[in-house]
Chimera marker file (.cmm) of the C-alpha trace (Angstrom):
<marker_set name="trace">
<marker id="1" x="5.881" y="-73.173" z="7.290" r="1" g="1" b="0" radius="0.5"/>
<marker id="2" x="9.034" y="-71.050" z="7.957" r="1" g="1" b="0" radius="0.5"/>
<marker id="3" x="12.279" y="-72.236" z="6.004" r="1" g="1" b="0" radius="0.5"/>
<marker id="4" x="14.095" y="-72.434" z="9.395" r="1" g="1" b="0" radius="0.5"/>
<marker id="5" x="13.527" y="-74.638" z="12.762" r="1" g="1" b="0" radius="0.5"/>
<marker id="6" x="14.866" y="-73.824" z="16.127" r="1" g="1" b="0" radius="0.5"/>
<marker id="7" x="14.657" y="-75.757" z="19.279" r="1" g="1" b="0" radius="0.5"/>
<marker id="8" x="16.272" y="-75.581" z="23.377" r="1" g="1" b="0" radius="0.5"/>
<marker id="9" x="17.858" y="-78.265" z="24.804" r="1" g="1" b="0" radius="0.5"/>
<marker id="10" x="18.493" y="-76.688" z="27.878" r="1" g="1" b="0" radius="0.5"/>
<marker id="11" x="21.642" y="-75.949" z="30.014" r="1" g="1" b="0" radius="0.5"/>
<marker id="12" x="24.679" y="-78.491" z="29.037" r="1" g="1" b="0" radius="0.5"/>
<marker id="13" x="24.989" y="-79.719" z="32.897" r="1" g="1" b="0" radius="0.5"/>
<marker id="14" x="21.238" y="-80.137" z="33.004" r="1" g="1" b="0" radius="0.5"/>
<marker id="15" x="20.790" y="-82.478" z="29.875" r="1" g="1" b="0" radius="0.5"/>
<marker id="16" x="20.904" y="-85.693" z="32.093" r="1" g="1" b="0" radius="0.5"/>
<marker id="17" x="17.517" y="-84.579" z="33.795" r="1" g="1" b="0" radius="0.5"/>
<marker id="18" x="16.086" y="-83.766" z="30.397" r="1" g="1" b="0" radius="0.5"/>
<marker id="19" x="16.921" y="-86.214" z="27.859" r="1" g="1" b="0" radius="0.5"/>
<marker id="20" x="17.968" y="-90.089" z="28.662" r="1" g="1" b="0" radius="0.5"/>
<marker id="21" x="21.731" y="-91.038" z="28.780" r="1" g="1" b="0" radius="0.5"/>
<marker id="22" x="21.891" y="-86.703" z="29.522" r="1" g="1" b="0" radius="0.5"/>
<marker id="23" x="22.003" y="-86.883" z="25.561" r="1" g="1" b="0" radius="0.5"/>
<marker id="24" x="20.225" y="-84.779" z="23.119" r="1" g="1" b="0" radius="0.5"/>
<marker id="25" x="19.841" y="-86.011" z="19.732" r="1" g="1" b="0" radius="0.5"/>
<marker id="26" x="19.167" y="-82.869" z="17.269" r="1" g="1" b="0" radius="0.5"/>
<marker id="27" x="17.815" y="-84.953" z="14.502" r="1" g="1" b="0" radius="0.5"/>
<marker id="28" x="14.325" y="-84.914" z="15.587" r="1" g="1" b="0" radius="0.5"/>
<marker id="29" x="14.435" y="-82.019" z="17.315" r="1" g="1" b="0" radius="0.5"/>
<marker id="30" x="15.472" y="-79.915" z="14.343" r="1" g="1" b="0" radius="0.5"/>
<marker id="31" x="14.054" y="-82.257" z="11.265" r="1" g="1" b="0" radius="0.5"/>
<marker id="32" x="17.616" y="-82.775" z="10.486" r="1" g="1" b="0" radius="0.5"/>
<marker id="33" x="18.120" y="-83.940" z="6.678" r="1" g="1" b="0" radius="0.5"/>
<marker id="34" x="22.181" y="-83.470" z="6.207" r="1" g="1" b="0" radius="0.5"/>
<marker id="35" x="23.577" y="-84.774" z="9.463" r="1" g="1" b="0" radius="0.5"/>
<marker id="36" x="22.703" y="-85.924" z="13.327" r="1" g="1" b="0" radius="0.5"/>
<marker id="37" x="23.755" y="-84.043" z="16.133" r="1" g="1" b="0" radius="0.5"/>
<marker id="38" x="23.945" y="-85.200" z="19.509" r="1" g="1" b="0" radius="0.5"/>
<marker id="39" x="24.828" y="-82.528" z="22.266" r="1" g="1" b="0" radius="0.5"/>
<marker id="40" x="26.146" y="-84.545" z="25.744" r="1" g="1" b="0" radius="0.5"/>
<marker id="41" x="27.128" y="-84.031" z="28.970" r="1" g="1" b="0" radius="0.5"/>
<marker id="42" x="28.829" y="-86.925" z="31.144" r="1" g="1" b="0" radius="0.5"/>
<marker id="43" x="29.564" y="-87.076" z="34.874" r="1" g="1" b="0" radius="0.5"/>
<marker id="44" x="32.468" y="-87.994" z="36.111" r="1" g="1" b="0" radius="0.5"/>
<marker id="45" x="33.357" y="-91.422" z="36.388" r="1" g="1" b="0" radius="0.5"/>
<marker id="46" x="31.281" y="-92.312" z="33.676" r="1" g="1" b="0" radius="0.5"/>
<marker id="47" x="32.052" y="-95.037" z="30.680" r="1" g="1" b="0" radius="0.5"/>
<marker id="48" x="29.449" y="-96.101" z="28.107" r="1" g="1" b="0" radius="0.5"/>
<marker id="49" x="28.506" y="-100.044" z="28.872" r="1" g="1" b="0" radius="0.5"/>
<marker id="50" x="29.244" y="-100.474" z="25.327" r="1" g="1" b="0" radius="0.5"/>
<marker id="51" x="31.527" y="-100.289" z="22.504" r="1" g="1" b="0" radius="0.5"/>
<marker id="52" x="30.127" y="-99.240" z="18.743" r="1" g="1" b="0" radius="0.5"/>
<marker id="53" x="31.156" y="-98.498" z="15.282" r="1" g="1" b="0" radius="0.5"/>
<marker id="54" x="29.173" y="-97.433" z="12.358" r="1" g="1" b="0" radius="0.5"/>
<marker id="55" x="28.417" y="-98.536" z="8.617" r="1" g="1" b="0" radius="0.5"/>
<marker id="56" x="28.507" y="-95.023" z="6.781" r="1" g="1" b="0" radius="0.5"/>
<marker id="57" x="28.839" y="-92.450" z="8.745" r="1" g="1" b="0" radius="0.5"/>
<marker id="58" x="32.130" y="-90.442" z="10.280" r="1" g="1" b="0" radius="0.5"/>
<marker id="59" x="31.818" y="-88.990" z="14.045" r="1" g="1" b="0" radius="0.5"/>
<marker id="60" x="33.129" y="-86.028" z="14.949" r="1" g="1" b="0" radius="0.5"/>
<marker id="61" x="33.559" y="-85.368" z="18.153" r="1" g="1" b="0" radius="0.5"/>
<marker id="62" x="33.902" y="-81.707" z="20.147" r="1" g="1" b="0" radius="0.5"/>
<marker id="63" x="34.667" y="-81.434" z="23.758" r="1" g="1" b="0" radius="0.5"/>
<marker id="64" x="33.138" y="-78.409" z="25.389" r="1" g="1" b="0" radius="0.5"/>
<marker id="65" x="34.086" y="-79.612" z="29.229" r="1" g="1" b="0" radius="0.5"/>
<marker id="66" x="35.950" y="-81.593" z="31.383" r="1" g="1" b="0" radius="0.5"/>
<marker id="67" x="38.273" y="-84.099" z="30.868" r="1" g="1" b="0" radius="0.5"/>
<marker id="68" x="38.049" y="-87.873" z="30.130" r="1" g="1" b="0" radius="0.5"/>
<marker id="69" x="39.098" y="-90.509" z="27.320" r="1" g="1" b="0" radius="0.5"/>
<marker id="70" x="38.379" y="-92.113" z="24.476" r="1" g="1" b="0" radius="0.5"/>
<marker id="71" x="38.844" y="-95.717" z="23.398" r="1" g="1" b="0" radius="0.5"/>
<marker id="72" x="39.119" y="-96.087" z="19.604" r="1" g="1" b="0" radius="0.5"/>
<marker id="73" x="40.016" y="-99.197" z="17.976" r="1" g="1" b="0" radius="0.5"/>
<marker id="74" x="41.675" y="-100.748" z="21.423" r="1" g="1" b="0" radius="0.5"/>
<marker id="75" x="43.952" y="-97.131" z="21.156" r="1" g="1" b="0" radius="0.5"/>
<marker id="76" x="43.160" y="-94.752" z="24.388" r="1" g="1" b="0" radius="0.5"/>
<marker id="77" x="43.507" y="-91.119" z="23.848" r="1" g="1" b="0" radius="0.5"/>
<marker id="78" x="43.012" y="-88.016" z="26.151" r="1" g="1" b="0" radius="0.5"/>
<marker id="79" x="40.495" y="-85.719" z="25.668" r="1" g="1" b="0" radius="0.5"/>
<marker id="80" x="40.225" y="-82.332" z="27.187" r="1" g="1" b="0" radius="0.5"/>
<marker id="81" x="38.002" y="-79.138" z="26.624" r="1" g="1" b="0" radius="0.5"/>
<marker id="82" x="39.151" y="-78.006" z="23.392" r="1" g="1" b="0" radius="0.5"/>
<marker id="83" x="39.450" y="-81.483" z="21.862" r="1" g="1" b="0" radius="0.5"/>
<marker id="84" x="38.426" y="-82.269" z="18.182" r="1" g="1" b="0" radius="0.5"/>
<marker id="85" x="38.510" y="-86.186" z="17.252" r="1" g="1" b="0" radius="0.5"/>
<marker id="86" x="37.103" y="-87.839" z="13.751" r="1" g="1" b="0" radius="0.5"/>
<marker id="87" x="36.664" y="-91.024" z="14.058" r="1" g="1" b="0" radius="0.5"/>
<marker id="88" x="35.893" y="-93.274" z="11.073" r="1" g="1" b="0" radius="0.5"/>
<marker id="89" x="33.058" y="-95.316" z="10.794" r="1" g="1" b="0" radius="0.5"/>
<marker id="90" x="34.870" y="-98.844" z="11.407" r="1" g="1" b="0" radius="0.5"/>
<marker id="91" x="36.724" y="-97.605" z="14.166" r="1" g="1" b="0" radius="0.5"/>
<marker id="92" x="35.336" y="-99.493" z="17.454" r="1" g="1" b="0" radius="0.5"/>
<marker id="93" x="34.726" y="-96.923" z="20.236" r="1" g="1" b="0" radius="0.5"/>
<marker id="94" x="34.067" y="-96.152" z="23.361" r="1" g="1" b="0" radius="0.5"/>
<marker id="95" x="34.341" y="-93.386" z="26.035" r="1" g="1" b="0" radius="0.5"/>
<marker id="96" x="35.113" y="-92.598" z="29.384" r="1" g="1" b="0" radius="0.5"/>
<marker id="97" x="34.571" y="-89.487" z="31.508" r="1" g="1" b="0" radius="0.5"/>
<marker id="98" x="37.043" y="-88.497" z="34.338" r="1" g="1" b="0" radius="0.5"/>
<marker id="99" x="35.600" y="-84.977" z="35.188" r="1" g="1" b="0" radius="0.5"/>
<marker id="100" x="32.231" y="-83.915" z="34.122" r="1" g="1" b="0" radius="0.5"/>
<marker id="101" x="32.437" y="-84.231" z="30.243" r="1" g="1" b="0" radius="0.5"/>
<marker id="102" x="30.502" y="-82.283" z="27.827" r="1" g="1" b="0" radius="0.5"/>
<marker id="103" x="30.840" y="-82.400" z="23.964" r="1" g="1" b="0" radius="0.5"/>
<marker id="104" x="28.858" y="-82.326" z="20.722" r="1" g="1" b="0" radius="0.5"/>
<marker id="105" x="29.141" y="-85.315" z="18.253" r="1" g="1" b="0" radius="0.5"/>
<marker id="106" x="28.485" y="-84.619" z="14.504" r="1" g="1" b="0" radius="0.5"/>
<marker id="107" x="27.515" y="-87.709" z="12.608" r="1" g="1" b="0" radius="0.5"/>
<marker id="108" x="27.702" y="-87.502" z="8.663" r="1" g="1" b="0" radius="0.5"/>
<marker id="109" x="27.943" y="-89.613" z="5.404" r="1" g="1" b="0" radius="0.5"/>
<marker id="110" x="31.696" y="-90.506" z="5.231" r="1" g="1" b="0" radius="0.5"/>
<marker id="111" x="32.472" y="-88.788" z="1.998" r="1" g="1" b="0" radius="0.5"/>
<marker id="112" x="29.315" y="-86.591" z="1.817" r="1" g="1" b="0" radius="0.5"/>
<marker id="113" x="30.382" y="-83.436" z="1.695" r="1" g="1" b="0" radius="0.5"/>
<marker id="114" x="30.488" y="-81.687" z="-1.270" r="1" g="1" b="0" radius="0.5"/>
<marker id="115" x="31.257" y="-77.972" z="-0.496" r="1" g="1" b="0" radius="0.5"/>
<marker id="116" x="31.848" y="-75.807" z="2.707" r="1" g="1" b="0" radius="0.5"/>
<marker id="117" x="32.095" y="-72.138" z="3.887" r="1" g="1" b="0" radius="0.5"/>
<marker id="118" x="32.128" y="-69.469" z="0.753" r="1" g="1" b="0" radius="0.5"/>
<marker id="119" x="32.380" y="-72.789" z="-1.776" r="1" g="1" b="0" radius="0.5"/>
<marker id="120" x="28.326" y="-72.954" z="-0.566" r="1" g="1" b="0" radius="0.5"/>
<marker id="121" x="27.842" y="-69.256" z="-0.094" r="1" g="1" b="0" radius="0.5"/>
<marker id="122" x="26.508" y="-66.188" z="-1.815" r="1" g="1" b="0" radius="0.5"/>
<marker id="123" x="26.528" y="-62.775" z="-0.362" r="1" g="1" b="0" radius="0.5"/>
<marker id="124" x="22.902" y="-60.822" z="-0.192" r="1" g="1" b="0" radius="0.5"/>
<link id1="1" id2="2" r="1" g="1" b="0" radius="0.2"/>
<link id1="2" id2="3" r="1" g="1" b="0" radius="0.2"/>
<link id1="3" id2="4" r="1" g="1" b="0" radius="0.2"/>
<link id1="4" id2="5" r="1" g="1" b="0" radius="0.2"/>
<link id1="5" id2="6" r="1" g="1" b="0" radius="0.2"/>
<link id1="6" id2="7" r="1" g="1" b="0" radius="0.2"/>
<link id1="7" id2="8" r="1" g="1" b="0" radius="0.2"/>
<link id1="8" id2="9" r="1" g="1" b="0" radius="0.2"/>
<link id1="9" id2="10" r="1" g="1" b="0" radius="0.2"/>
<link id1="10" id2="11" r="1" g="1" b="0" radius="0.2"/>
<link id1="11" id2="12" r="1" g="1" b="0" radius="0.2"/>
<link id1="12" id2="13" r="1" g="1" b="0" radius="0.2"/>
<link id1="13" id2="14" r="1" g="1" b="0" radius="0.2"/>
<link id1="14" id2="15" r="1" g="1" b="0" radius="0.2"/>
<link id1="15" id2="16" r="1" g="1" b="0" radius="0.2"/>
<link id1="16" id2="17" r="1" g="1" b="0" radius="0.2"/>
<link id1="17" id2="18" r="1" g="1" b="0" radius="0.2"/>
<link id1="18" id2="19" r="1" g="1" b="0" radius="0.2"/>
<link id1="19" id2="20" r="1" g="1" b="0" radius="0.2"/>
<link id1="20" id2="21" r="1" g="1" b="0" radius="0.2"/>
<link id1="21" id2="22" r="1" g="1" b="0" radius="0.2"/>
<link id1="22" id2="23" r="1" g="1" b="0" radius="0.2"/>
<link id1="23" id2="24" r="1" g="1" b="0" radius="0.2"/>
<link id1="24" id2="25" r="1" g="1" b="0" radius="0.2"/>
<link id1="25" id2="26" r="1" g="1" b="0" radius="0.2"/>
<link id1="26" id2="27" r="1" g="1" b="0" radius="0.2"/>
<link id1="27" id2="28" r="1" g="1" b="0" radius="0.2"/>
<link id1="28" id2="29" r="1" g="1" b="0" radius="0.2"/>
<link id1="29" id2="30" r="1" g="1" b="0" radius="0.2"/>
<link id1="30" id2="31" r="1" g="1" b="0" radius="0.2"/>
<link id1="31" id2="32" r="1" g="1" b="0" radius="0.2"/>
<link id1="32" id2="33" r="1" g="1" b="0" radius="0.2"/>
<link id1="33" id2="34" r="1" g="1" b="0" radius="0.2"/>
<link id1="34" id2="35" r="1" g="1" b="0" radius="0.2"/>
<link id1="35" id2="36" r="1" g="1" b="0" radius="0.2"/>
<link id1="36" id2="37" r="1" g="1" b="0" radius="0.2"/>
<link id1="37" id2="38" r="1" g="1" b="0" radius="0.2"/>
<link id1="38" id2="39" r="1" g="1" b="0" radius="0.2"/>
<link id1="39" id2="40" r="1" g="1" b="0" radius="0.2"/>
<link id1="40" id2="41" r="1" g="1" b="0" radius="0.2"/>
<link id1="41" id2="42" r="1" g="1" b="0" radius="0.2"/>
<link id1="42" id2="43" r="1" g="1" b="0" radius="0.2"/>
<link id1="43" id2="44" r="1" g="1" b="0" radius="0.2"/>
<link id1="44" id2="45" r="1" g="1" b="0" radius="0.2"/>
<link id1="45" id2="46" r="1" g="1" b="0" radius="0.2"/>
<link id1="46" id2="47" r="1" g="1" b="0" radius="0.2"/>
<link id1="47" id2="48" r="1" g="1" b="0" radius="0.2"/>
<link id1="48" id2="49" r="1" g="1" b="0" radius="0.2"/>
<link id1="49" id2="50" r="1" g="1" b="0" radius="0.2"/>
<link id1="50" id2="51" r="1" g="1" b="0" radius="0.2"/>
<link id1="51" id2="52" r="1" g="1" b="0" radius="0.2"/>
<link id1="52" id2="53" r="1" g="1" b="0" radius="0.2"/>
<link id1="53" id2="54" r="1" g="1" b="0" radius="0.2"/>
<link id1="54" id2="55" r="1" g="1" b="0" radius="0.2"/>
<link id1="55" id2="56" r="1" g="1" b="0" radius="0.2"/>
<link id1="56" id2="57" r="1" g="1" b="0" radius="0.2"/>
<link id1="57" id2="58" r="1" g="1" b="0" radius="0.2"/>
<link id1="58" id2="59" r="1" g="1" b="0" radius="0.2"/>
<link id1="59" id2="60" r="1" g="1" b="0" radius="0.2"/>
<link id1="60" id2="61" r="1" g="1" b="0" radius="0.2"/>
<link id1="61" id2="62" r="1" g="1" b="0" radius="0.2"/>
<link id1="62" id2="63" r="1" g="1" b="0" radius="0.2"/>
<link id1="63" id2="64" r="1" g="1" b="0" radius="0.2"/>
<link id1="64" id2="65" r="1" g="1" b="0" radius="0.2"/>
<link id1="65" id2="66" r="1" g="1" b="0" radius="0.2"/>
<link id1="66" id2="67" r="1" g="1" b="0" radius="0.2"/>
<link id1="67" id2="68" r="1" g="1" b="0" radius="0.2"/>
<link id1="68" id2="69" r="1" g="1" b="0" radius="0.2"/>
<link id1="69" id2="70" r="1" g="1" b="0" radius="0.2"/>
<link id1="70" id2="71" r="1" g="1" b="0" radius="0.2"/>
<link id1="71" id2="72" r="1" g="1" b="0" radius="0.2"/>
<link id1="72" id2="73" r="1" g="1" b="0" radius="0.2"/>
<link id1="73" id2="74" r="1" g="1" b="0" radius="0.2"/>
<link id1="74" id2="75" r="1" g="1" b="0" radius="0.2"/>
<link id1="75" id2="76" r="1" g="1" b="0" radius="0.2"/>
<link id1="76" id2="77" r="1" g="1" b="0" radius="0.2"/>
<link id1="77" id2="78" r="1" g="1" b="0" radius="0.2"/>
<link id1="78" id2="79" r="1" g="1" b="0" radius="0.2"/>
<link id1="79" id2="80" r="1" g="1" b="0" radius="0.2"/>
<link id1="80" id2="81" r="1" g="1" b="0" radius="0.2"/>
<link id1="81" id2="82" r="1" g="1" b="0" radius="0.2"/>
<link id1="82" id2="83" r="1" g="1" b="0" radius="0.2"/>
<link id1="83" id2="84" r="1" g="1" b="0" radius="0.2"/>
<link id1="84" id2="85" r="1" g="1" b="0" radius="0.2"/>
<link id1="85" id2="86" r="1" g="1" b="0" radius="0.2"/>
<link id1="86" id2="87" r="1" g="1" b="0" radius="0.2"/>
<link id1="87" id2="88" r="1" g="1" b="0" radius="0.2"/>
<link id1="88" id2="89" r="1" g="1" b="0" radius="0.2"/>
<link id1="89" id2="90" r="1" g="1" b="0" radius="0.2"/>
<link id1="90" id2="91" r="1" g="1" b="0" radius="0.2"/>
<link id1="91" id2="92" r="1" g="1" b="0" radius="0.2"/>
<link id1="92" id2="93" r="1" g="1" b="0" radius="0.2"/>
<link id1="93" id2="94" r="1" g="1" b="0" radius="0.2"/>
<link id1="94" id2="95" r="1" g="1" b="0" radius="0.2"/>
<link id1="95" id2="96" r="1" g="1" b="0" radius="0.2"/>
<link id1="96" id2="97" r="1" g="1" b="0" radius="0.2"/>
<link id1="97" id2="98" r="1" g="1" b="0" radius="0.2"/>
<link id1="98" id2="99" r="1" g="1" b="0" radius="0.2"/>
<link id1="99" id2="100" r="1" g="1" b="0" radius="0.2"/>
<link id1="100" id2="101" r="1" g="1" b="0" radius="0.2"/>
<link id1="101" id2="102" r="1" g="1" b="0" radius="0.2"/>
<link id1="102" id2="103" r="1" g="1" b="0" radius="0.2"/>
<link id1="103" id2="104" r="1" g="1" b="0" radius="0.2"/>
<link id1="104" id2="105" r="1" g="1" b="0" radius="0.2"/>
<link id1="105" id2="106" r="1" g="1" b="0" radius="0.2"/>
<link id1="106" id2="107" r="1" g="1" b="0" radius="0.2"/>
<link id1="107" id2="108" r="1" g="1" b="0" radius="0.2"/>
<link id1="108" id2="109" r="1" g="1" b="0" radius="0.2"/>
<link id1="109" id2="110" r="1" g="1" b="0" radius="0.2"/>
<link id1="110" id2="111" r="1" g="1" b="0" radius="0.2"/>
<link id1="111" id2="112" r="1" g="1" b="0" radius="0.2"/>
<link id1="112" id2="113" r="1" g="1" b="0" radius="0.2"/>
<link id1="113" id2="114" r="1" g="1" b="0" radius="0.2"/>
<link id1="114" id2="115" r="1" g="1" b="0" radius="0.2"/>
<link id1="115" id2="116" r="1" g="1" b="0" radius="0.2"/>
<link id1="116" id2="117" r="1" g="1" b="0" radius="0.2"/>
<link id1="117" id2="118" r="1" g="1" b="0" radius="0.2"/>
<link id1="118" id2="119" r="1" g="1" b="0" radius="0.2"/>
<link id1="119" id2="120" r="1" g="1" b="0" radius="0.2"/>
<link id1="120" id2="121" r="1" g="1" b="0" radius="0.2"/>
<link id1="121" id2="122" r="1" g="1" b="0" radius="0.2"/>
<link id1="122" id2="123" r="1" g="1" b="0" radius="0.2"/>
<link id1="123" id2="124" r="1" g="1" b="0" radius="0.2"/>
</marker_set>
């Protein structure tokens, strides 16, 4: 067993032929312990049939592509390549694409993190 893991999820505007919902969910993929890691791609005119919030963990969302909106807590915002959102876990949400959309969503234990960069680093 190697102390790394490393896995292809294709082309971002061919996810929707690979991977249902054109979502790929890194958890499995990568034996993910810390964190889940979906990487997404939306066509236009897209919006999720359903609204969701969560009990522990913060999103973070990363928009790679396109352009399209977000509905959090009743609240719509803009989102645009180059886009960062957090979103809370109690925050209701939803999302809607208006060009092709493509973004990575980091999902971790609100409150989790304990260090970062050179706090969790040591040169070799």
């Amino acid at each position: 067993m190697t102390n790394f893991k490393n896995a292809e999820v294709g082309a971002m505007n061919e996810l929707g032929k690979n991977y249902e919902n054109g979502k790929a969910f890194l958890h499995d993929l990568l034996d993910l312990t810390s964190c889940e890691i979906s990487v997404s791609s939306m066509p236009a005119g897209i919006k999720l049939p359903f609204n969701h919030k969560h009990i522990q963990n913060e999103e973070i969302y990363i928009f790679l592509k396109g352009e399209g909106t977000m509905t959090l807590d009743n609240e719509v915002i803009e989102v645009k390549e180059g886009s960062c959102v957090k979103v809370l876990p109690s925050v209701i949400r939803t999302m809607e694409s208006k060009t092709d959309l493509q973004y990575i969503c980091v999902q971790a234990k609100m409150g989790s993190l304990e260090q970062f960069g050179f706090g969790d680093a040591e040169l070799c």
